[in-house]
N, C-alpha and C positions, 0 to 999 in steps of 0.2 A: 504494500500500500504506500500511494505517494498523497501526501497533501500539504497545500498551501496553508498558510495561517498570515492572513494582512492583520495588520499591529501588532504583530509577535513579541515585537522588542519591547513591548509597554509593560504594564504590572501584570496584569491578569496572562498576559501571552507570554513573560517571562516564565511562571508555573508551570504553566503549558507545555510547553518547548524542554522542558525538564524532564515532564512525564514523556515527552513522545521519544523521548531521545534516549531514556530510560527502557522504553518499551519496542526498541529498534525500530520506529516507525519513519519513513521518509521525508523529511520537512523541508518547505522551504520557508524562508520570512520574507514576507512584501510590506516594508513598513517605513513612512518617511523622517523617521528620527526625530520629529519635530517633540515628540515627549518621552520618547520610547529611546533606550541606548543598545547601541552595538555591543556592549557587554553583557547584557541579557541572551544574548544569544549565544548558545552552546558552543563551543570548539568543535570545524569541523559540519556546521549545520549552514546550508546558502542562506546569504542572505542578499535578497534585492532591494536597493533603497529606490523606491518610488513614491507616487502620491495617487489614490483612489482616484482623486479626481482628474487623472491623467490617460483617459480611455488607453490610447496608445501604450502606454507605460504597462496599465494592465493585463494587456490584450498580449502583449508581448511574451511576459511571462506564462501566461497561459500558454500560449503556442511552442513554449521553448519545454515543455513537460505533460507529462499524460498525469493529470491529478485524478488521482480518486474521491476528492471533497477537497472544501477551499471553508475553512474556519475563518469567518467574519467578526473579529477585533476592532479594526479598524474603524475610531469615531470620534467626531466631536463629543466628548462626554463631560461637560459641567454646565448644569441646567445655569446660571448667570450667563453665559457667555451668549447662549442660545435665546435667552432672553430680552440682553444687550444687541445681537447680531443676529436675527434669523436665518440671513440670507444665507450667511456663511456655513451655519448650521446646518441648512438645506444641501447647500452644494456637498459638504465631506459626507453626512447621512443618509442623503435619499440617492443625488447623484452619482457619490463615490457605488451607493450599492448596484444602483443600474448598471454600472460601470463590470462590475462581479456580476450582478448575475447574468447580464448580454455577453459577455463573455465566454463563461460558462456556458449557455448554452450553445455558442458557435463552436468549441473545440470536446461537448460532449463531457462536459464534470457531472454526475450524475449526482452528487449531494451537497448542500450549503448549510452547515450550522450557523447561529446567529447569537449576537448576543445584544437583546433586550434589555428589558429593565424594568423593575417595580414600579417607575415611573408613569408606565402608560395607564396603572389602576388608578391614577390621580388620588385625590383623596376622599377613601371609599372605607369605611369602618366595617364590612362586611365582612371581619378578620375570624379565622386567616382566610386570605385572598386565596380563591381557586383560578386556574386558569379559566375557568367558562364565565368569571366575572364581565359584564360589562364593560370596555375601554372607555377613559373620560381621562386622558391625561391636561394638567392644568400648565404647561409648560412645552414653548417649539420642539425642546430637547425630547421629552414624552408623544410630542405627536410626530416627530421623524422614526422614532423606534417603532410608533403605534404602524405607522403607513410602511415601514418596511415588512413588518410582518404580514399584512394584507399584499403586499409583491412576492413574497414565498408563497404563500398562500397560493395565490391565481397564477405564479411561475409551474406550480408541482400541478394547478387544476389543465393550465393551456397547455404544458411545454413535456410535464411528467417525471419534474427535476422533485428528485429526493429534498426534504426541507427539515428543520429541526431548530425551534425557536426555542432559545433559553432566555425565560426571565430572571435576572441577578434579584436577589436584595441585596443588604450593604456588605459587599465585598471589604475586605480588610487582609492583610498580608505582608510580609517581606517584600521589600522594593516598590512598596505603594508612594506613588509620587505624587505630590503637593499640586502637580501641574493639568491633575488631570479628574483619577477618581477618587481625589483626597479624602474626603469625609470628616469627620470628628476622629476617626482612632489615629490618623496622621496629623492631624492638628495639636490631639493631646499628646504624642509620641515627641513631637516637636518640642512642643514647651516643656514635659516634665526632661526630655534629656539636658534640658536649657537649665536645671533646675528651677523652673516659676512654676507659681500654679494655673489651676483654668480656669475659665469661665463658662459657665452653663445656660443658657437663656429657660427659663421657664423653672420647674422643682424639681429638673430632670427624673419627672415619672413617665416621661415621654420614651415611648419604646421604640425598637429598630430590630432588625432582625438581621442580626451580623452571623455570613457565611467566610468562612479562611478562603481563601485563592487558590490555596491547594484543591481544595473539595471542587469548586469551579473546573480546574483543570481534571481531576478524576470525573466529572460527570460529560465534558466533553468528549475526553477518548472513550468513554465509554458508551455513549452516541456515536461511532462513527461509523458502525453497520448499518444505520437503523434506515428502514425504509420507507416511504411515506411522508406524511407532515405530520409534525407533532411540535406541541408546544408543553413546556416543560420549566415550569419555579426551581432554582437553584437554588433551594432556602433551608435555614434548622427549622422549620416548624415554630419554633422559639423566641416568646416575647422577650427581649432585655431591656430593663432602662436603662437610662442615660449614668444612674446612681451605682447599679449592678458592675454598668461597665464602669464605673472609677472604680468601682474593688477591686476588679479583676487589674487594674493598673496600678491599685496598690499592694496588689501583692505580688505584681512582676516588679515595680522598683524600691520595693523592702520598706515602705513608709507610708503616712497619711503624706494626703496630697492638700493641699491647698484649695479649696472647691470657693470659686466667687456666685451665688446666685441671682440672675440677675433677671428684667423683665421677658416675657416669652415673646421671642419675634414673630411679627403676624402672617399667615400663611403657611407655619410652620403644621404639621402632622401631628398629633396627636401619639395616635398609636398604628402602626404598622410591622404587621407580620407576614409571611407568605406561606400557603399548605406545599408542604413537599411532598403529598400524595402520589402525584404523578410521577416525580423522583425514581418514589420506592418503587413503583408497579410498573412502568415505561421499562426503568435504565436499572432497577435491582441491588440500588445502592441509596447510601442516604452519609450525609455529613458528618467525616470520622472526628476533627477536628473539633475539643470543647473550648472555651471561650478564655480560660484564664489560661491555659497553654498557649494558644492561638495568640492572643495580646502579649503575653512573657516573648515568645518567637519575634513577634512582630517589633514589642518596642526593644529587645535586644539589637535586631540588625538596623534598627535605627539609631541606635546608639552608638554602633562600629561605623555608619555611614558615614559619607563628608558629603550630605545632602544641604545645601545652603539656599533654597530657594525659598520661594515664597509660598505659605500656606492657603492653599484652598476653602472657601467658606464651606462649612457642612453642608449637606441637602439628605 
């Protein structure tokens, strides 16, 4: 088996690229380094620096290899940005993918994994979220994941192409970068290696539903038989608060932490969990990774890191 992986070199496609390399599987990386590093990627593994948005670019590498599946990383992913800039949003999310899957269809890839986002259930308390919820995303970022998925969708109805949509919740990990899918556990990883403490908007009873990177990457290779269209929550099942997760951070850096609470910013989520029903019964696996491990792993290689950029606001 050969397959592509566009954004490989980024957080979630660096785990990735571990496992597959791990599991003697063929890889290439299509990824324009704009957040993603050459270092993420294995010794030994191609790597093509292009850009989604670059039909020719992509087309190319397509033609230079027989993929058996093309793992879809590659995105604009911080709802501000998408917020602040549609356009641009549109171009790397909807364009870059027409870009993959017209592609794909002219040199015969018969399967395209995706990666989604809990983003398109907007904010819908109907917890935990199934996949047959409603889409109502309240953000461009949620409505370019929403509308790529209805393009798999009608690709596998007109065309017959293999489809397999993963919805993430909040992803957290080794090599999670500030510039992209930061979130809160990179933002408090930042400060407490700084020694400061954080700050909380709200009485942090506000839940999230954090899956390791790793498990992300095991639920992918483990999709990459599958036939059909299928949509699939990459999630623990598992409410956490915001309070939960400082414990679990204090008891990876051996101390109380400094907690500021402060007004809850408007817009913000409440409570969000996703069912990994489909997980278990689809792909026969469910999130090995628990939560104070996960965070101990995570703020340790931030701590060895010389990551000096700027922090990401939560979402």
């Amino acid at each position: 088996m050969e397959i592509l992986v566009t954004g490989g070199a980024g957080f979630i496609g660096s785990h990735l690229l571990q496992l597959l390399q791990a599991r003697g599987i063929q890889t290439v990386v299509f990824d324009n380094l704009g957040s993603g590093s050459q270092e993420y990627v294995p010794a030994g593994m191609e790597l093509v620096e292009g850009d989604v948005r670059d039909a020719a670019a992509v087309d190319a590498v397509m033609a230079a290899h027989h993929f058996d599946a093309v793992v879809h990383l590659a995105a604009q992913t911080m709802v501000p940005t998408s917020v602040e800039d549609p356009v641009l949003d549109c171009q790397i999310n909807l364009e870059g993918v027409l870009h993959i899957l017209e592609s794909c269809r002219r040199h015969g890839v018969p399967h395209v994994l995706f990666s989604s986002s809990a983003a398109v259930y907007g904010d819908n308390l109907n917890i935990p979220l199934q996949e047959t919820e409603v889409l109502a995303p309240t953000s461009p970022y949620g409505i370019t994941k929403m509308t790529t998925e209805h393009y798999l969708r009608v690709y596998h109805e007109l065309y017959g192409m293999d489809a397999t949509v993963f919805r993430f919740a909040n992803v957290y990990g080794e090599r999670q970068g500030e510039k992209g899918e930061g979130g809160v556990v990179s933002i408090f990883c930042k400060l407490l290696s700084q020694g400061k403490g954080i700050t909380v908007f709200g009485d942090g009873k506000q839940t999230r539903d954090f899956v390791y990177a790793g498990d992300i990457a095991r639920a992918i290779v483990q999709a990459l038989d599958l036939k059909g269209y299928h949509t699939i929550n990459v999630s623990t099942g598992q409410e956490t608060s915001i309070n939960d997760l400082i414990h679990s951070f204090e008891q990876a850096v051996g101390h109380k932490i400094d907690v500021t609470y402060t007004a809850p910013r408007t817009g913000d989520i409440l409570r969000s969990v996703l069912s990994n029903g489909n997980l278990v019964n689809e792909l026969g696996i469910e999130p090995e990774m628990d939560l104070p491990a996960g965070i101990k792993r995570t703020y340790e290689w931030y701590c060895g890191s010389d990551s000096d950029s700027d922090v990401a606001a939560p979402r």
